[in-house]
N, C-alpha and C positions, 0 to 999 in steps of 0.2 A: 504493500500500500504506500510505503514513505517514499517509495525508490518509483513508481509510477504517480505519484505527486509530483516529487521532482524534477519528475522528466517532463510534464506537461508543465509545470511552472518556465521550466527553461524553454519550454517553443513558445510559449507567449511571450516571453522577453524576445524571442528573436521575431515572433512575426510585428512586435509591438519596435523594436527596432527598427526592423526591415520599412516600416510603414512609416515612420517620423522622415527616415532615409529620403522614402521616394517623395514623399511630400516638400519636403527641402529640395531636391530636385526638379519638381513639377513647377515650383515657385518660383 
């Protein structure tokens, strides 16, 4: 359970990255 937390905690940092990125880009 902590270790499939952790793992989806860490793709929403990346896609919540991924998306500030492209926004900064689009701009």
């Amino acid at each position: 359970m902590i270790r499939t937390h952790r793992l989806l905690g860490l793709l929403l940092n990346a896609s919540y990255v991924r998306g500030t990125l492209v926004d900064g880009v689009q701009s």
